[in-house]
N, C-alpha and C positions, 0 to 999 in steps of 0.2 A: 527582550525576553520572548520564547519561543517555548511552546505548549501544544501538544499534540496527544486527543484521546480518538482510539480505535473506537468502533462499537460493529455490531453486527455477525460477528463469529458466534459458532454454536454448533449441533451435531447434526447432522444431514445425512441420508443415505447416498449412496452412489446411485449419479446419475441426477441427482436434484440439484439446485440451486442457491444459492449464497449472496447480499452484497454485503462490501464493508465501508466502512464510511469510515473516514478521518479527516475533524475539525480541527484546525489548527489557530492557534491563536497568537498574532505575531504584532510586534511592536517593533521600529524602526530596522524593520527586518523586509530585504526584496527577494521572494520567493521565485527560482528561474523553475527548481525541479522537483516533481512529488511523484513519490513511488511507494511502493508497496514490496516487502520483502520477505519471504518465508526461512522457518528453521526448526528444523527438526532433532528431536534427542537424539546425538551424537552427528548430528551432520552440520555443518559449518549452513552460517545464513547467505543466502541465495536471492538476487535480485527476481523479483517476477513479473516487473510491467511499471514502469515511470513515463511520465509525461513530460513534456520541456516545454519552457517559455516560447516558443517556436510552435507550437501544437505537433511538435512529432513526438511519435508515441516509442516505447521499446517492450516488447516482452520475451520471456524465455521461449525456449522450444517446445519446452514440455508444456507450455499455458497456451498456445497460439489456438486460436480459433474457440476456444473455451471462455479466455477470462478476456474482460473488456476494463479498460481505465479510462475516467473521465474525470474532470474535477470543474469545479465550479467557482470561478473566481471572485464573486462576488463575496461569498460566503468563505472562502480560504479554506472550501474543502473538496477532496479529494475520495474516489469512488472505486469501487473493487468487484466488477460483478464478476460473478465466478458461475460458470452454467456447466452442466454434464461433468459436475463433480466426482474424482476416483478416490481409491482410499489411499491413494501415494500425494494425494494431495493434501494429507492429512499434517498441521505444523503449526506453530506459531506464527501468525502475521504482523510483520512489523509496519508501521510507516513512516514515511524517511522524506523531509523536507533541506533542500538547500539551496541556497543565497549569498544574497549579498549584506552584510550587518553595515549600519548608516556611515561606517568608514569605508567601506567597498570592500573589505576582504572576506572570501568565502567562509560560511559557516555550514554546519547539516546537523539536523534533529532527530530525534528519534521519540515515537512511541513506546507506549510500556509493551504492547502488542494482545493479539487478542486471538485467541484457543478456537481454531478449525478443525471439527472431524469430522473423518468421514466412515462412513460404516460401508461393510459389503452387503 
């Protein structure tokens, strides 16, 4: 069983600051990948920055140098900071864990997501 709640979205003006968090909560579940995905009314959902069991990181074009991913394995949770925020940043944030389920065959979760604006 796999459980994942967002927190930290909310409204911001362009040019401030944002993190998000996502606790996961997992049972006989081996976590390789945890990302972060945006989606916008009318636009299809969009990878923005995953982290891999390897500690290489990936983000979009449009997030480089802006938004940073870290996660904390301890805790099975995963970090979103978003700095010099625009208002095309503005979307649903999802977060997306995937693994291995205690059989070995890949599995991936998802959050409910959590409501990012951005104002001009």
């Amino acid at each position: 069983q796999v459980t994942l709640v967002e927190s930290g979205g909310g409204l911001v003006q362009a040019g401030g600051s944002l993190r998000l968090s996502c606790a996961v909560s997992v049972s006989t579940f081996s976590i390789n990948t945890m990302g972060w995905y945006r989606q916008a009314p009318g636009e299809q959902r969009e990878l923005v920055a995953a982290t891999h069991s390897g500690g290489s990181t990936t983000y979009a074009d449009s997030v480089k140098g802006r938004f940073s991913i870290s996660r904390d394995n301890a805790k099975n949770t995963v970090y979103l900071q978003m700095n010099s925020l625009k208002p095309e940043d503005t979307a649903v944030y999802y977060c997306n864990v995937g693994g291995l389920n205690e059989l070995g065959y890949p599995r991936d979760y998802w959050g409910r997501g959590t409501q990012v604006t951005v104002s001009s």
